[in-house]
C-alpha positions in Angstrom: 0.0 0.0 0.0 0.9 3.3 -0.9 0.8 6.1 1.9 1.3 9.8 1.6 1.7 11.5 5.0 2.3 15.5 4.9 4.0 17.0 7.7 7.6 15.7 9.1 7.0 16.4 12.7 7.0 13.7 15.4 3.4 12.6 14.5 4.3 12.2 10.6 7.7 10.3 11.6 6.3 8.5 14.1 3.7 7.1 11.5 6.1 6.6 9.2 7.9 4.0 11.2 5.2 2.1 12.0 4.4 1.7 8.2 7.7 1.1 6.5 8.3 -1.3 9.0 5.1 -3.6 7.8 6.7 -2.9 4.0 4.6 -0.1 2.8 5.5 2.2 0.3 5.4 5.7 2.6 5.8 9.1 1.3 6.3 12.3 3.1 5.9 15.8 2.4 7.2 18.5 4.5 6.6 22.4 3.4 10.0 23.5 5.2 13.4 22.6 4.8 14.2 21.0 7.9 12.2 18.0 9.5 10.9 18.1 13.0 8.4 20.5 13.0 7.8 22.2 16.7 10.8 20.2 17.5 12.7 21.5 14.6 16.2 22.7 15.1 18.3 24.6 12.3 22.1 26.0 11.9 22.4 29.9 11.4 25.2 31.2 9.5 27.4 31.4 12.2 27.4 27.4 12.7 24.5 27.6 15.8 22.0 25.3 16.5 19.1 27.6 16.8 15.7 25.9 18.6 12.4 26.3 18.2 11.8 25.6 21.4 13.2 23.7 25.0 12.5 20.0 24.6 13.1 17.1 27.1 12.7 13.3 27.5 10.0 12.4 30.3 10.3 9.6 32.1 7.1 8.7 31.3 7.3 9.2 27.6 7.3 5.7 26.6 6.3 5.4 23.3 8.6 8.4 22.1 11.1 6.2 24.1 10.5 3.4 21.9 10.8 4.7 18.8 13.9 6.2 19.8 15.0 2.9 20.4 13.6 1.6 17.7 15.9 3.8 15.5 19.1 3.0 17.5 19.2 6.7 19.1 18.7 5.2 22.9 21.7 6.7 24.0 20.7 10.0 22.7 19.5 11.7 25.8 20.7 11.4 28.8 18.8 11.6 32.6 19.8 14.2 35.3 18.4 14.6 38.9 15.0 13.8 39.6 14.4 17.3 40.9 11.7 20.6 40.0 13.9 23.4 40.4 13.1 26.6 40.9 15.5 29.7 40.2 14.6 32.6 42.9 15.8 36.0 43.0 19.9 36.5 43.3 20.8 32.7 42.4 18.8 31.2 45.2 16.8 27.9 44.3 14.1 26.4 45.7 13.5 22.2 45.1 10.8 19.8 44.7 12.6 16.3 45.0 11.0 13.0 45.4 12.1 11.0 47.9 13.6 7.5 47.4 10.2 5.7 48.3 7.6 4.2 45.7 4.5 6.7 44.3 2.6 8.3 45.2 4.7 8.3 48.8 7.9 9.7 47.2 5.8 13.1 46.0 4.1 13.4 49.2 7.1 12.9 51.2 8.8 15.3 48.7 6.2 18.0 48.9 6.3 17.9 52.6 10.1 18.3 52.2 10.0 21.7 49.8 11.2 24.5 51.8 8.8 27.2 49.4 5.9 25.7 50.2 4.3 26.4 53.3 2.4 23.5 55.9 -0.6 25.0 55.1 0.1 24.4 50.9 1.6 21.2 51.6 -1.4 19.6 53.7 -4.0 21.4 51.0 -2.1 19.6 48.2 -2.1 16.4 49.3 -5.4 16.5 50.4 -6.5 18.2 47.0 -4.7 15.9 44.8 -6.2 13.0 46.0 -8.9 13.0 43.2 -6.2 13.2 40.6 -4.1 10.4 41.7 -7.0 8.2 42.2 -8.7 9.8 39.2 -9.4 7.9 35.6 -9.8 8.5 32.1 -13.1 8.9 32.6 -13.3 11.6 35.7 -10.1 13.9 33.9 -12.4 14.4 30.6 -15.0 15.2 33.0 -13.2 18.2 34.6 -12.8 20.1 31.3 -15.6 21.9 32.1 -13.4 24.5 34.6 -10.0 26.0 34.6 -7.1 24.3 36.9 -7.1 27.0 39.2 -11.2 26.9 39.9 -10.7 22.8 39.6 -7.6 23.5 42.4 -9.5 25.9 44.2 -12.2 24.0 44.4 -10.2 20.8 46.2 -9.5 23.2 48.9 -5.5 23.8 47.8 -4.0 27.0 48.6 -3.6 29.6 46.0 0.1 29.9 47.5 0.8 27.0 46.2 -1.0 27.8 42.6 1.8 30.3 41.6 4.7 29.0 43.6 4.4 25.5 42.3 1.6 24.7 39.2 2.2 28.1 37.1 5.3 27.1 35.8 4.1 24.0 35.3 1.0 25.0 33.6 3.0 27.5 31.0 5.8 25.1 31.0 3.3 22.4 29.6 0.6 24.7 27.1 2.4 27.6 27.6 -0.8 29.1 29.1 -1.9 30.6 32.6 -3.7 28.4 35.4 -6.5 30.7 35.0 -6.8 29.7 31.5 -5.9 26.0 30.9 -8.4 23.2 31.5 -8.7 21.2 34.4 -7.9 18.1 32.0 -4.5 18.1 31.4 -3.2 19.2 34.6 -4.8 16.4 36.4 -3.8 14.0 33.6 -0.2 15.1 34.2 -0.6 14.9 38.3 -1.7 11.1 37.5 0.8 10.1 35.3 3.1 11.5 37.2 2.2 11.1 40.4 1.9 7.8 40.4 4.8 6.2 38.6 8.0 6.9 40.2 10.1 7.1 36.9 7.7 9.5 35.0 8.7 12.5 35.9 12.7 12.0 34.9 14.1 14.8 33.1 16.0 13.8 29.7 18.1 16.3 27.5 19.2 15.4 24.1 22.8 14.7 24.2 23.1 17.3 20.9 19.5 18.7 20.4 16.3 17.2 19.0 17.2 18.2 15.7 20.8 15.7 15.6 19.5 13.1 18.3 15.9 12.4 17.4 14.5 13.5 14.1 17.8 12.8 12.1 18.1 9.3 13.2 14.0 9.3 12.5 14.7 10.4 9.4 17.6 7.8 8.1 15.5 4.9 9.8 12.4 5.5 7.1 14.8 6.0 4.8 16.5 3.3 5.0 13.5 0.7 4.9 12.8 2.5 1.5 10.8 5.8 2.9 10.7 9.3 0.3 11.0 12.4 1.8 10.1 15.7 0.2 10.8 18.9 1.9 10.0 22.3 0.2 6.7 20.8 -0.3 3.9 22.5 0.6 0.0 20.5 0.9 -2.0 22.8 -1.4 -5.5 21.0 -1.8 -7.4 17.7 -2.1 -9.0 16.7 -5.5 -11.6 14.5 -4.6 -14.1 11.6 -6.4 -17.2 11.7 -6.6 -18.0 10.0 -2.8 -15.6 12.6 -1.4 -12.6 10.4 -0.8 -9.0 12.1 -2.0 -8.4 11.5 -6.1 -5.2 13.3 -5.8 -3.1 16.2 -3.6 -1.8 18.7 -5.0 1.0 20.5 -3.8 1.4 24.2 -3.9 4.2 24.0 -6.8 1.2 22.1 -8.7 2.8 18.6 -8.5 0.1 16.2 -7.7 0.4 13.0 -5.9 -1.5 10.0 -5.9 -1.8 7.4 -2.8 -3.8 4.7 -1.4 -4.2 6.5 1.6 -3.3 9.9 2.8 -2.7 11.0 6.2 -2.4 14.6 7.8 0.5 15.1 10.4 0.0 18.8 10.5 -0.8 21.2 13.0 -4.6 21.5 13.3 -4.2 25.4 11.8 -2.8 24.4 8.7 -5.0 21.5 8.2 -7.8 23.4 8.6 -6.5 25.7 5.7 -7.0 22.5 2.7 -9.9 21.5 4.1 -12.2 20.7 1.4 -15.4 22.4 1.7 -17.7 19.5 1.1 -15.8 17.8 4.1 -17.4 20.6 6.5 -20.4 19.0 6.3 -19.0 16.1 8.7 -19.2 17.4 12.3 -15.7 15.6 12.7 -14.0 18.6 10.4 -16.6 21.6 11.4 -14.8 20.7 15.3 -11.6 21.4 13.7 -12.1 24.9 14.0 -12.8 24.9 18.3 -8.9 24.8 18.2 -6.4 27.6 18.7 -2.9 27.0 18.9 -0.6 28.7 22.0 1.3 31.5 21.1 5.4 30.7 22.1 8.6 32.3 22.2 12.4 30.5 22.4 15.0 32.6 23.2 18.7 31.6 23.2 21.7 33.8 24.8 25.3 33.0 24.0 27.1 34.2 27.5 31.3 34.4 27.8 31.2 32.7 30.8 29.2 30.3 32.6 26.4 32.1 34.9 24.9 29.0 36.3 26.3 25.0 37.2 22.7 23.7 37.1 23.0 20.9 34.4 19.2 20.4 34.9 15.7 21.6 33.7 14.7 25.1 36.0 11.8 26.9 36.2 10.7 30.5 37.2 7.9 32.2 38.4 7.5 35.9 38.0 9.6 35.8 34.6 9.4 36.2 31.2 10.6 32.8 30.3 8.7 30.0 32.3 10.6 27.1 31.8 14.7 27.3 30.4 18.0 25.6 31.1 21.8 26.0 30.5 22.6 23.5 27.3 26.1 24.5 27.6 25.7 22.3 30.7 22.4 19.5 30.0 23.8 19.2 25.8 27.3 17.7 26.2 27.5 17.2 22.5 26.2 20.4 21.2 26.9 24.2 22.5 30.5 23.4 23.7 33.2 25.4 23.2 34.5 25.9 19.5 31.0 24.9 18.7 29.3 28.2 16.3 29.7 31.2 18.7 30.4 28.8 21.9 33.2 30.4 23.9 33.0 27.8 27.1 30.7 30.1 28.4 26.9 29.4 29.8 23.9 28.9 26.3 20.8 29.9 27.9 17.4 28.6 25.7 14.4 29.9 27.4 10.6 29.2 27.1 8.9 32.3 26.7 5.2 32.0 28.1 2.5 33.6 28.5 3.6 34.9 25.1 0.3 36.6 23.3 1.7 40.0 24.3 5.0 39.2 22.8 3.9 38.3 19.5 4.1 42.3 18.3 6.9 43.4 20.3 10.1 43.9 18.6 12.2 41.4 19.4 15.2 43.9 20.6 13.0 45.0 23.8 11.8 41.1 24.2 15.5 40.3 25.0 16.2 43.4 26.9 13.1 41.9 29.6 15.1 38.4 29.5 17.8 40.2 30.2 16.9 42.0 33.0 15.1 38.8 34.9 18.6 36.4 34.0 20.3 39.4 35.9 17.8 39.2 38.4 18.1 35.3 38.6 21.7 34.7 38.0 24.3 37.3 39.8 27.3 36.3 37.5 25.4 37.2 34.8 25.4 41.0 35.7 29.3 40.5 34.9 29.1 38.6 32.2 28.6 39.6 28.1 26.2 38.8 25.7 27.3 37.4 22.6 24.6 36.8 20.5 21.0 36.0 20.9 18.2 34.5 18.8 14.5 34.8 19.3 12.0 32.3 17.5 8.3 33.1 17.6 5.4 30.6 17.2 2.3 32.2 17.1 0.6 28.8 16.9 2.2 26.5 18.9 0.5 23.4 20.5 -3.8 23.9 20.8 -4.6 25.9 23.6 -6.2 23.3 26.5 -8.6 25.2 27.4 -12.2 24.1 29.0 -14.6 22.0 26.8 -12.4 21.5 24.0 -11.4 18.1 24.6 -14.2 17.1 23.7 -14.0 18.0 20.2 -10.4 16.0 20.0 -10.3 13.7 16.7 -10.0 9.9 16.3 -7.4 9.2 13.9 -9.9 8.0 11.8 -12.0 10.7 9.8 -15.3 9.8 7.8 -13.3 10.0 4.7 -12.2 6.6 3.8 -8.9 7.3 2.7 -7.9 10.1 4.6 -6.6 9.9 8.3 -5.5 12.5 10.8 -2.4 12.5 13.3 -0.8 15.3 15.9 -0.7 15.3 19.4 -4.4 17.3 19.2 -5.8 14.2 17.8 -7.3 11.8 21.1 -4.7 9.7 22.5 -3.8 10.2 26.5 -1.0 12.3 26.7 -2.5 15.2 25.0 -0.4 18.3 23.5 3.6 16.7 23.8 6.3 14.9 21.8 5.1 11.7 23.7 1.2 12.9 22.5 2.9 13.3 18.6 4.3 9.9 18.9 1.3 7.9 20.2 -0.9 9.9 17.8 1.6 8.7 15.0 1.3 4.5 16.3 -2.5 5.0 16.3 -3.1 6.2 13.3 -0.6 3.9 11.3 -2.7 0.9 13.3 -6.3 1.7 12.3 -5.3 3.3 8.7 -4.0 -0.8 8.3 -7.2 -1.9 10.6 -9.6 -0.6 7.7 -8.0 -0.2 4.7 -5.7 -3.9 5.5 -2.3 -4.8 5.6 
């Protein structure tokens, strides 16, 4: 069988691999230049690897786990401490780490431990938790009616422990406020998390994600006799008479004939080709309830090294929510000698709540970074700037926010040829690189379920 799959992100490769490995004949089209899509990572003139965003190995991310396995890049990533660290003003950090017991013991006995968390947050969280770490499928899609913080506030949790603790969490995970995100996914992390001691591991890439997990993705399918087509940009559908997909056609007006074709793109740009007679399905019309996040990445090339935390940190209070020193977590990437590299400390930083960054010129966006690095890190008030990038994404992940879960798609659409995958489509990890891989297994198993092979 012949498969075309348009978009090279983790959902498109992950599909891809599950395909070429039964022998099909795969295709892929990706409108950019380089693969990855929100993972993708590029080199700028001066020999950097410039990211589109901070991204890390959970422990719990199995499948993506897999497939990195699969593809023999396993020893890609590496773990560091099983910690939540938080930067505080004038290089003080506070710590969240789980004691050496089994879940859910080792996050209660953790929490009780965190210094910047008062007794009163501490016995409100574990008493307000409880639902979520006793909670199923079934009772987290039926909290998407409220935000976290009225879901949290409603369990009697302390609003201390809101914005000390969950913010960052929050932004780090859909780069949205508390006040804004669904219930859902929160308590679907707390969960998954909460109750397997491994889950919550931090992994970097040992180079980035660009080198250490969509490259080796890449040769894999290509090696098992997988085309990939970049600079080629999904223009429209021709379709037959009963609505399935005669042809694509790409912007450049090459068309291309499949079996079967399946969608790996963000929900904004699939809602773009759309065929109009497909809006008459309720399953496309609910395309349109999503919004993607608006994200910013920033990057700061330092002469010396500001911090020795060779681990994820977060921030409250901050422009950047989530960030951490790849001089320090990448051994094999930003080192010295390495682009503009001196030795000194490569800050990447996750810019979120980023709607009011979107217009701002990106000159003053730095300058705020700046100012709350030099707040966080003291040796950075002594230490020069080299260069920095800035990488906007005004649509990043969909926006989790209440009652759209409910319009999430099977992989399967009402057309019987075409098939949808991205980590907006319904599999449990929702918006993630581990919710782009399972999305990428399902759909490669029930496109072969009902069409055969």
């Amino acid at each position: 069988m012949k498969i075309a799959i348009f978009g090279a992100g983790v959902a498109g490769l992950s599909a891809a691999i599950e395909l070429v490995d039964k022998g099909h004949s795969v295709e892929i089209y990706e409108k950019r230049k380089v693969l990855g899509g929100k993972v993708s990572v590029w080199k700028d003139s001066d020999g950097d690897s410039v990211e589109s965003g901070l991204h890390i190995v959970f422990g719990g991310y199995s499948q993506l786990q897999h497939y990195l396995k699969r593809v023999g890049a396993e020893n890609n990533y590496s773990w560091k401490e099983h910690s939540l660290i938080y930067a505080e003003s004038d290089g003080k950090q506070s710590f969240f780490k789980k004691a050496n017991l089994p879940s859910p013991w080792a996050e209660v006995v953790g929490g009780l431990q965190a210094d910047f968390l008062t007794m009163w947050d501490k016995l409100s969280l574990i008493k307000g938790l409880f639902p979520a770490l006793a909670g199923n499928e079934e009772y987290f899609r039926s909290q998407d009616h409220m935000t976290y913080s009225e879901w949290h506030h409603l369990r009697g949790a302390s609003e201390h422990s809101l914005q000390k603790l969950w913010r960052a969490i929050a932004l780090a995970m859909n780069f949205i406020e508390p006040n804004v995100i669904s219930a859902r996914p929160m308590i679907t992390i707390f969960k998954y998390f909460g109750t397997d001691y491994a889950a919550t591991k931090f992994g970097f890439f040992r180079k980035n994600p660009g080198d250490s997990m969509i490259e080796p993705m890449r040769q894999y399918i290509q090696s098992k006799g997988g085309r990939i087509f970049v600079d080629a940009k999904l223009g429209r559908f021709e379709l037959n008479s009963d609505e399935t997909i005669k042809h694509a056609v790409l912007r450049d007006g090459h068309t291309i004939t499949a079996d079967a074709y399946i969608s790996a793109l963000p929900v904004h740009n699939i809602k773009t080709v759309l065929p109009v007679e497909w809006l008459a399905h309720d399953y496309f019309r609910n395309l349109h309830q999503f919004e993607g996040s608006p994200v910013a990445n920033c990057q700061l090339w330092f002469d010396r090294k500001i911090t020795d935390t060779d681990n994820l940190m977060f921030s409250q209070g901050t422009t950047f929510a989530t960030f951490a020193d790849v001089s320090l977590t990448c051994p094999e990437d930003f080192q010295k000698g390495m682009g503009t590299a001196n030795g000194g400390s490569v800050m990447s930083l996750v810019l979120a709540p980023a709607h009011n960054l979107m217009d701002m010129p990106g000159e003053v966006i730095i300058s705020m970074v700046m100012k709350d690095i030099h707040d966080r890190f003291p040796k950075s008030r002594d230490a020069k700037l080299l260069k920095s990038t800035l990488v906007k994404i005004p649509r990043s992940v969909y926006k989790a926010v209440p009652d759209v879960d409910q319009y999430r798609p099977d992989q399967i659409s009402p057309i019987k040829n075409f098939f949808l995958a991205g980590d907006y489509t319904y599999q449990r990890y929702l918006a993630s690189m581990e919710g782009a891989a399972l999305s990428g297994k399902q759909v490669a198993e029930k496109l072969l379920s009902k069409l055969g092979g």
